[in-house]
N, C-alpha and C positions, 0 to 999 in steps of 0.2 A: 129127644128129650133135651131140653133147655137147663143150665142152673138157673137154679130161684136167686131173688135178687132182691131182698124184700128190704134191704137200706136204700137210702139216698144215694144219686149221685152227685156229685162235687156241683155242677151246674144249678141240681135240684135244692141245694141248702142257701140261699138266701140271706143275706142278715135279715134278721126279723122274724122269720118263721118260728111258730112254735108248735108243738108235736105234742100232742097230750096221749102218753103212751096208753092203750090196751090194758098191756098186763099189771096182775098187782099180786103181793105175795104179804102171807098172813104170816110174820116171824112166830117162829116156835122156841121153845126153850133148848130143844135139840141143836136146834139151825145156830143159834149163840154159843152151845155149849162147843161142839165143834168146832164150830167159827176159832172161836177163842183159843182151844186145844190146838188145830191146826197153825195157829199162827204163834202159837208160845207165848199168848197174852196171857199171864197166871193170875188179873185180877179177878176175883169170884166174881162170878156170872151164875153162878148156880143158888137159886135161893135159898138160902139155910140164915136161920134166927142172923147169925151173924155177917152175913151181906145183906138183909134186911136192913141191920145198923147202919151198914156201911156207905150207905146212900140218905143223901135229905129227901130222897122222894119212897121211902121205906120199901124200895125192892130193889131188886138190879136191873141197872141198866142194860141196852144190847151191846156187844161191842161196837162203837163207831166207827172202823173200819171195815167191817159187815156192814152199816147202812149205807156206806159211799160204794162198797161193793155192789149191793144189791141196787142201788138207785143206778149207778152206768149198765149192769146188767140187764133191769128193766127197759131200759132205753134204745139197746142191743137193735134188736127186731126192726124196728122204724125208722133208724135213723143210720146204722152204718156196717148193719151187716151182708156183709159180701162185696161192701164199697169202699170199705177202708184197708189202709194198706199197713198202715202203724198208727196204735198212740202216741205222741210226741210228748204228751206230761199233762201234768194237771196244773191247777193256776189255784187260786184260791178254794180251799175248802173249810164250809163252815156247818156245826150244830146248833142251829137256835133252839130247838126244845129236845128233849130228852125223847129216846125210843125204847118200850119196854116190850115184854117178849107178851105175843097176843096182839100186837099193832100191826095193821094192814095196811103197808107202804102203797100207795101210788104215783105216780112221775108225767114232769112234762119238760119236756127240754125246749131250749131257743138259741138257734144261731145266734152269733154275737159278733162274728167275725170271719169273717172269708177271702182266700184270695188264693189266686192262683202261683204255682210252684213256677219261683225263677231260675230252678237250676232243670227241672222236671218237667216239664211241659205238657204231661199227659197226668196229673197231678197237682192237687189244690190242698190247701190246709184251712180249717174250719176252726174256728174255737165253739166248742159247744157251752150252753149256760144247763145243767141238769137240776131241777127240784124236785126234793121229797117230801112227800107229804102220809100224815098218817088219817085214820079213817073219821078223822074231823076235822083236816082238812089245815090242822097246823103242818105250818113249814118247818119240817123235824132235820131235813139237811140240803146245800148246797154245792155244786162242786163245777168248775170250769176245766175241761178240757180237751187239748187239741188233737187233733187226727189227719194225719195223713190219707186224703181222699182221689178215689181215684177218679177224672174227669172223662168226658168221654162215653160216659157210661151206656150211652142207648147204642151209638155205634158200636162200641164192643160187644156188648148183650148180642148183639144183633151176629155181629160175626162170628162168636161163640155159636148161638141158636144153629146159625147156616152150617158151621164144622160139624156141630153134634150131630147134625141133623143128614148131613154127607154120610158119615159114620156109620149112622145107626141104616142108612139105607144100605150101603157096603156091606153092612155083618149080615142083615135080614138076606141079603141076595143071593146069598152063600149058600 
């Protein structure tokens, strides 16, 4: 048995590529209220007459570090899971339109920038560009950033594959 390896590897990203993710996720008023509880954000999120006021768009907004969450989240799967080795940080993040609870986030990311590690050699850093969008298609957030990638990746896969696979005939033989 193989590990799955279902991100990019460092070779595989490109400047220029763009990745229009799979999954999408329908925010609920739960997924906000947590959000918000969990991270000690005390703005009301919870709709009541008076967070209704509290807003010019007459509800509450979702928290906006939940939608930068869930937009690198969404992105996970296709683009650096199992390939990356650290995030390095984010670079600009932005909200052009409001996200309310009921909006069905989906994402597309694009290289921006790549290059290979000069202390690291088995090792590349990417800037990634991620967009959110909700189910009409406005761009609800933005967000750049880097990662630590690991190069290499099919040889390794591959040598990984041949050990596991040593292994697994080792135990069965027993």
């Amino acid at each position: 048995m193989t590990t799955p390896y279902h991100g990019k590897w460092f070779e595989q990203l490109e400047v220029g590529l763009v990745v229009r993710h799979a999954l999408t996720r329908t925010i609920t008023e739960t997924d906000n209220i947590l959000f918000t509880t969990m991270s000690m954000n005390r703005r009301g999120c919870i709709s009541t007459p008076s967070t209704r006021r509290a807003t010019e768009f007459g509800r509450p907004l979702v928290n906006s570090m939940f939608t930068v969450a869930l937009l690198v989240g969404i992105s996970v799967l296709e683009t650096t899971h199992g390939t990356t080795i650290a995030n390095l940080g984010f670079g600009e993040i932005a909200f052009p339109a409001p996200v309310f609870c009921g909006d069905t986030i989906h994402a597309e990311t694009t290289v921006v920038a790549a290059r290979a590690s000069s202390s690291r050699p088995e090792q590349g850093i990417v800037t990634f560009e991620h967009r959110a969008f909700n189910q009409r298609d406005v761009l609800v957030c933005t967000a750049r950033r880097n990662a630590l990638m690991v190069a290499g990746g099919a040889r390794l896969a591959a040598a990984a594959g041949v050990a596991m696979t040593r292994a697994a005939t080792r135990a069965g033989g027993r």
